[in-house]
N, C-alpha and C positions, 0 to 999 in steps of 0.2 A: 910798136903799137902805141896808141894814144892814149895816154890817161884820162879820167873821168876829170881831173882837175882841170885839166887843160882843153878837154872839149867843153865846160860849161863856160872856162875863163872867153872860149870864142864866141859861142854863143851868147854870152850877156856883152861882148863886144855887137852882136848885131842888133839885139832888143833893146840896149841901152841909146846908141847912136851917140857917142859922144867924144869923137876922134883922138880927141884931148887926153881924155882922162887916164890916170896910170893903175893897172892891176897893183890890186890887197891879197894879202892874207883874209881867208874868212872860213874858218873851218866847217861851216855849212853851206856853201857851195860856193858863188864867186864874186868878186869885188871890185868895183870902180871907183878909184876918187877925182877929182881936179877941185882942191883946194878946200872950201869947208862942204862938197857937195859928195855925196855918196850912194852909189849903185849896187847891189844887192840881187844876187839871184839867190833865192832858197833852193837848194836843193836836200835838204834835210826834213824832216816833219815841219812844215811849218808853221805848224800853232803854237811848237814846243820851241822853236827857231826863234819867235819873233821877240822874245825880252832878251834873249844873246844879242839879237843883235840890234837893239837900242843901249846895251850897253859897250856893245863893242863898237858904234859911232860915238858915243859919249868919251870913250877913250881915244879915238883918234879925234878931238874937235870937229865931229858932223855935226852940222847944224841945219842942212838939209839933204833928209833920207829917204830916198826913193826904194821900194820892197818892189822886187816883179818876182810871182810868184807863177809856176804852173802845174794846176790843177784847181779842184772847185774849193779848196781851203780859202783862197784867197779875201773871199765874202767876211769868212771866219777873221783873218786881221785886220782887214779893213775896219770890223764892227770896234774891234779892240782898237785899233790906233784913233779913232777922234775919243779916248778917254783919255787921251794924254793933252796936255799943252806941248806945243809946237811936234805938232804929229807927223809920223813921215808919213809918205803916198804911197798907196799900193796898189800895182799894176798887175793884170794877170796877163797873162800869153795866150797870144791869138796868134797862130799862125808864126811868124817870123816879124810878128811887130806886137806891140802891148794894147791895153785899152784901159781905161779907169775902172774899177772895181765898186760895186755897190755893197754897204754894209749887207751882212748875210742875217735872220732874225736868229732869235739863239734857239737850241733845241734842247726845250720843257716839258715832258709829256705828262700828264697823269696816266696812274695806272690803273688798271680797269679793276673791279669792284669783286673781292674775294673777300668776305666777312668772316666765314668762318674762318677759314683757311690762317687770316691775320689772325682773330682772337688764339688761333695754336700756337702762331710764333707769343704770341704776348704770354699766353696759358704756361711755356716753355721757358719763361723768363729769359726771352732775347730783347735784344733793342729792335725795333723795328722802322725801316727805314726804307723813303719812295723815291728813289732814283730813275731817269732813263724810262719811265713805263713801267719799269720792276719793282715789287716789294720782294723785299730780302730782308730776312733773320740773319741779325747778327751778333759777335761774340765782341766785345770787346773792338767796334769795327770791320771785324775780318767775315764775310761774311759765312754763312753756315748753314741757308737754306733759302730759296725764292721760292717766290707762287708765279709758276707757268702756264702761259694760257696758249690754245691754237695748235702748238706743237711740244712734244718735250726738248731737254737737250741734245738729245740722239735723233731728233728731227721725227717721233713716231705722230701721229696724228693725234688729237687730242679732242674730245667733243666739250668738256670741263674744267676746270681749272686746277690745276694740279700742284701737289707741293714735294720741291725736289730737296734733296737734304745732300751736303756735302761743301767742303769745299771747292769752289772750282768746277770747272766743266767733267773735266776726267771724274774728281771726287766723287761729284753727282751722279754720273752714270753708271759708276764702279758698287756703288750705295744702293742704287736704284734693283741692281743684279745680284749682288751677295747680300742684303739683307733686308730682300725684299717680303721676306717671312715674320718681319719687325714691325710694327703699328706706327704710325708717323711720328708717334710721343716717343717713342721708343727710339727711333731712328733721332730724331732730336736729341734727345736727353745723350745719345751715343756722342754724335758727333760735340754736339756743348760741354762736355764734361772734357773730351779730348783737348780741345780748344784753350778751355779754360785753364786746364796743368799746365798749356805752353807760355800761354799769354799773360807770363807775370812778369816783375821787376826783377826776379831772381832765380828764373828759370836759366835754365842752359840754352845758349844759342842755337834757333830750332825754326826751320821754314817757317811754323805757325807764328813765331814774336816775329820776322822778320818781312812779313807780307803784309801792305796797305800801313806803315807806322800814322799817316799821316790819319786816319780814319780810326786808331786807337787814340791819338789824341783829342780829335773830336769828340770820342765818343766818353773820356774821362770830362769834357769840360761843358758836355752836356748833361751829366750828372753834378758836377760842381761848376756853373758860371759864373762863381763868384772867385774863379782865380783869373778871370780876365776882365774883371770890373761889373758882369751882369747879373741882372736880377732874374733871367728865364735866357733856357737856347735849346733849338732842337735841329735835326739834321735836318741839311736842305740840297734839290741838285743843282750841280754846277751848270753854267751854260754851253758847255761842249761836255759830252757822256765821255766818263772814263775810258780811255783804251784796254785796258785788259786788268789781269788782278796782279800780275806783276812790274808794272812796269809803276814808275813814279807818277802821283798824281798831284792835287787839290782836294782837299775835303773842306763843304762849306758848309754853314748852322747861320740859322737866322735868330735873332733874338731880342730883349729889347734890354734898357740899362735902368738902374733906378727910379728914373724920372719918368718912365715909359717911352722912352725913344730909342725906336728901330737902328738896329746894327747886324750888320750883316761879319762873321766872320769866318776868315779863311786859313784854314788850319795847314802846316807843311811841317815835314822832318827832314835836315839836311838843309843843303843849301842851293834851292831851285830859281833857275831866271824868267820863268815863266809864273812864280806863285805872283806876283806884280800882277801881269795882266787878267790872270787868271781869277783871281780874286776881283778885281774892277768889270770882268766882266758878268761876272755871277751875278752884284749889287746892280749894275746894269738892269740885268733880266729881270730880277727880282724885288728890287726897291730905290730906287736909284737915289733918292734923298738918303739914305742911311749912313750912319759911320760907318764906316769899314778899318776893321780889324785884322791884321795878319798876326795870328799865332804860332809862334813856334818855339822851340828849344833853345836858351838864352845861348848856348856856343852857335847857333845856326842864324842867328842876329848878324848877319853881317851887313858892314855899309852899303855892298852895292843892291843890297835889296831897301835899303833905308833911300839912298838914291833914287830911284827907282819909281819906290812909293811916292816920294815928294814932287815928280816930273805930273802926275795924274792930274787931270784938270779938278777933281774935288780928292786929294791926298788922302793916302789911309795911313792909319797908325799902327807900330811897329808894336807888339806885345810880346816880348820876351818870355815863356815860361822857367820859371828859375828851379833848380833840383833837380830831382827825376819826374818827366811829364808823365811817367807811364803808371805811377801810382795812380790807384783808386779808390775812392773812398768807401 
């Protein structure tokens, strides 16, 4: 039988066309070089693909990078690669030949208008925050309850706007069914106070510290913006909607600095190849003349993200938080 490696390595042998060139390593899907020129199938997520692999041409001396991509993500990097200086090209798949790619606009929604509903999260001392269309009550980041409109989580029909309490989808629903006998303050106050025991410096290691870190560290340096040089900062959405609550993200906060000039910064925990583009394209959406700031945990400073950042056609700067970021004040 055939492996997967070996039918894309033929396959980007026929979209590429380039007789010459000799197969790579490329552990998200497959690889052409002939000499400083390099070919690229994603076959992996490709939004989360594409800073792997401007770092992994950077490590073989690419200095021109062709991406062919298939599926509608493509738009998605294309928008990202002209924020780099010397950009690679990205091709989608049509068929058994490629085509150029048009930047895709980024996806900003507001959310529709529940007054009361927010003044409870606020009433409930959560942060509160508009992502994706969604207001969501949060703990420390981690979220703890949104305002639904249209339909619930469980897909019931909905004529009002409604507020769902829980962690997570399952949580919400599970919340919705055992204690539904609870008043919304009450279902709040339940699930926040839960939250809150988990989500400290010196709790024991527990799903609740261990989901969205990067959305805890925003959410400490939007209380305190004066540990990454700001005079004000509040949450803001990224230009592609987070995939899920588990999985790694970007969290971004808009703000301004002393002087009153706009900075857009992008918050990560760990060491992510995608917080680069991800970050350039938020400021993009959002402010495009702004500094841009990448914050993260001083051991998660590493150089190939300081690389990275410096490849940008307007560079962002590396902000190391030193200690523990998970204190709050």
């Amino acid at each position: 039988m055939v492996d997967r490696s070996s039918l894309l390595a033929a396959k980007l042998r026929v979209l590429a066309d380039v007789p010459d060139a000799e197969p790579a390593g490329f552990p998200g899907g497959a690889a052409l070089v002939a000499g400083s020129s390099a070919w690229l199938l994603i076959d992996a997520d490709p939004i989360t693909a594409f800073g792997p692999a401007l770092v992994w041409a950077d490590r073989r001396g690419v200095t021109n990078l062709t991406l062919i991509v298939d599926g509608p993500d493509a738009g998605v990097l294309a928008r990202r690669a002209r924020l780099f200086a010397s950009p690679p090209t990205v091709l989608r798949v049509d068929g058994v030949s490629t085509i150029p790619t048009e930047p895709a606009p980024p996806l900003i929604h507001d959310a529709p208008s529940a007054p009361a509903l927010a003044e409870l999260l606020v009433d409930s001392d959560l942060e509160v925050v508009v992502e994706d269309g969604i207001v969501r009550g949060e703990v420390l980041g981690l979220e703890v309850a949104r305002i639904v409109h249209g339909t619930t989580t469980a897909g019931t029909p909905i004529d009002e706007p409604t507020l769902e309490v829980g962690v997570g989808e399952a949580d919400r629903e599970m919340t919705a069914m055992v204690h539904a006998g609870l008043s919304p303050v009450a279902q709040l106050a339940r699930v926040r106070d839960i939250v809150r025991e988990h989500r400290r410096p010196d709790a024991q290691r527990h799903q609740l510290n261990l989901l969205a870190p990067e959305r805890w560290l925003r959410a400490v340096l939007v209380r305190t913006p004066s540990r990454v040089g700001l005079a004000e900062l509040a949450p803001a959405p990224p230009a592609v909607p987070r995939p899920n609550l588990r999985d790694p993200a970007i969290a971004i906060a808009r703000g301004r600095d002393g002087s009153g000039h706009e900075v857009i910064v992008a918050c990560s925990v760990g060491v992510h190849l995608d917080l680069v583009p991800a970050a350039a394209d938020a400021r993009a959406a959002l402010a495009p003349d702004a500094r841009l700031l990448l914050a993260l945990p001083e051991r998660d400073a590493h150089p190939v993200t300081q690389a990275l950042a410096a490849r940008l056609l307007h560079p962002a700067e590396l902000i190391p938080i030193e200690g523990d970021w998970r204190l709050w004040p």
